[in-house]
N, C-alpha and C positions, 0 to 999 in steps of 0.2 A: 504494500500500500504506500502510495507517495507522500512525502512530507507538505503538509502545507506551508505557506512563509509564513504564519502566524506563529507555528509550532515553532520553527525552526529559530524566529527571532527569541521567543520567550526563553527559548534555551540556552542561546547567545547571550541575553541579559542576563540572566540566572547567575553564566558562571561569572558576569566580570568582577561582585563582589570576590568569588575567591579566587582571581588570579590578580586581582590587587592587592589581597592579602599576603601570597605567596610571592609577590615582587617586594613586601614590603619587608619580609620575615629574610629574604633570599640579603636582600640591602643590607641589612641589621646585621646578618651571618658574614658577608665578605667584609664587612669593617671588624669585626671583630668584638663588637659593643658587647654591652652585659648581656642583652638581652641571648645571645648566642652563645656564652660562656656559662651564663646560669644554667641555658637547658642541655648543658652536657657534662656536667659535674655534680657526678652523686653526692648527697648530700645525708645527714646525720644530722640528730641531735640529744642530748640527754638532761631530763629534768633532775635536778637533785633536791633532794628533799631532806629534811635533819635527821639524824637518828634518835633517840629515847635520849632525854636530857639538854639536847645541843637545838641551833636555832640558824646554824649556817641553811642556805636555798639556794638556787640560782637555777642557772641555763647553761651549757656547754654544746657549740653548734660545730660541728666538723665536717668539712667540704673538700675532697679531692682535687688536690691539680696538681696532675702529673705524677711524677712517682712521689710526691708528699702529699701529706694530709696538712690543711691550715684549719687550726685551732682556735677557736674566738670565747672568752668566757666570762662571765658574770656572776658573781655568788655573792651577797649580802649576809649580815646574823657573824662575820667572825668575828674572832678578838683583833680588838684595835690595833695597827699598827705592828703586826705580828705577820712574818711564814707563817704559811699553811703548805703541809706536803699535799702533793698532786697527782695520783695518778690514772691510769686506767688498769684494774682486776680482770682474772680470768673468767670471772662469771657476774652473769646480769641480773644478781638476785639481792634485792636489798630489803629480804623476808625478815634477818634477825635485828632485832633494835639493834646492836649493834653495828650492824652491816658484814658481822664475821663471814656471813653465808656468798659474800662475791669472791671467796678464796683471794687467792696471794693474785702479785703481781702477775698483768698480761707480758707474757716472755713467747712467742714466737719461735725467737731467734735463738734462745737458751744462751743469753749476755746475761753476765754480769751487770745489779744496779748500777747504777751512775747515772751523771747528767748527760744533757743533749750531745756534749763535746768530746763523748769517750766512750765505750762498748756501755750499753744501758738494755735493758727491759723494754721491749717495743712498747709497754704502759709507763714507760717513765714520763714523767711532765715537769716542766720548769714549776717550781714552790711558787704558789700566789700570794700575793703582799697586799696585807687589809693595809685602808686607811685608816686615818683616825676613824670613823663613823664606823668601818668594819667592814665595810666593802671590796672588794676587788675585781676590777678588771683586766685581762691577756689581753694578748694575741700572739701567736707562735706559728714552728710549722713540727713536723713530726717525720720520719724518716724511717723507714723500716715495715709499715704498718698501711694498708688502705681501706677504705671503707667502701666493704661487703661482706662474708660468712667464710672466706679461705682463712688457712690455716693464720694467715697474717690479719685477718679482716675482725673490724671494730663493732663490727653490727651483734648485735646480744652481748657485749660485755659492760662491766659496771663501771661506771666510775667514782670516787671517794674523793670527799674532801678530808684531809686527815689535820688531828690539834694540834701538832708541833711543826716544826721546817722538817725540811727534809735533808740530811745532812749528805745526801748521794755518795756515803761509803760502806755503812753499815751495812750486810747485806741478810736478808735478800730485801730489806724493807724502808733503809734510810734513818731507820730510826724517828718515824713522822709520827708516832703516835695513837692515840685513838681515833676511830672512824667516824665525821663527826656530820658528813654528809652522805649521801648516797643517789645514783640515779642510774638509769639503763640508758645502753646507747640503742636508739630507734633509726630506721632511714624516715626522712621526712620529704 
């Protein structure tokens, strides 16, 4: 059966909303803009909440690029003006008030603790530095480790805010003390 020119216009009008959509997304992609770099970098994130007694919170957001993971963080509720140790746990379970149940350090690689600068714990993290108020804010990158479910991958593990600094000698745990936050890493 032949096309009428009615059909055929209606059709032609139809797509030019989405081939102006797809010249616009195509634009966005050959510069390079956010807009094309957000939709291709897996993304994470982990709420953390206090354990039984302590009052630390925040958000922990982890975003893929390239062979590192960059690190963004926020956590409110600690002691003023104090380290706090940092890391990422083998497990995404922050059942017991104390958060004992997210087991020891995330270790991948089977390194030795340390910091960023020398063999570490693919969960090792730079110590967060409250404010006076008790606040702290990151940003970092992470090296070893990406986010998905492989042997190296962040998705279901826990992460701890802990009471003391982290002294990155002690091993296997830095000596950071009590578990005074907790939260799962999720992809988001």
């Amino acid at each position: 059966m032949p096309m009428t020119k009615t059909k055929t216009k209606t059709r032609s009008i139809s797509l030019l909303p989405l081939l102006a959509a797809a010249a616009t997304l195509a634009g966005c992609m050959s510069q390079g803009g956010p807009s094309a770099r957000a939709m291709t970098m897996p993304g994470a994130v982990a709420q953390l909440s206090p354990t039984q007694g302590n009052q630390a919170k925040g958000t922990v957001w982890f975003t893929q690029d390239g062979l590192r993971v960059n690190v963004r963080v926020q956590v409110s509720g600690l002691v003023p003006n104090q380290e706090h140790g940092f890391h990422v746990h083998e497990k995404g379970d922050c059942s017991a008030p104390d958060a004992m149940s997210a087991g020891g350090h995330f270790n991948p690689g089977g390194q030795p603790h340390g910091p960023q600068s020398a063999p570490h714990h693919g969960g090792d993290m730079p110590s967060l530095k409250a404010d006076a108020a008790g606040n702290a804010q990151a940003s970092f990158q992470l090296s070893g480790v990406t986010i998905g479910t492989g042997i190296d991958g962040l998705l279901g593990k826990g992460v701890i805010v802990h009471a003391k600094p982290d002294d990155y000698t002690t091993q296997p745990t830095g000596n950071s003390g009590a578990r005074i936050a907790c939260g799962v890493i999720t992809a988001s």
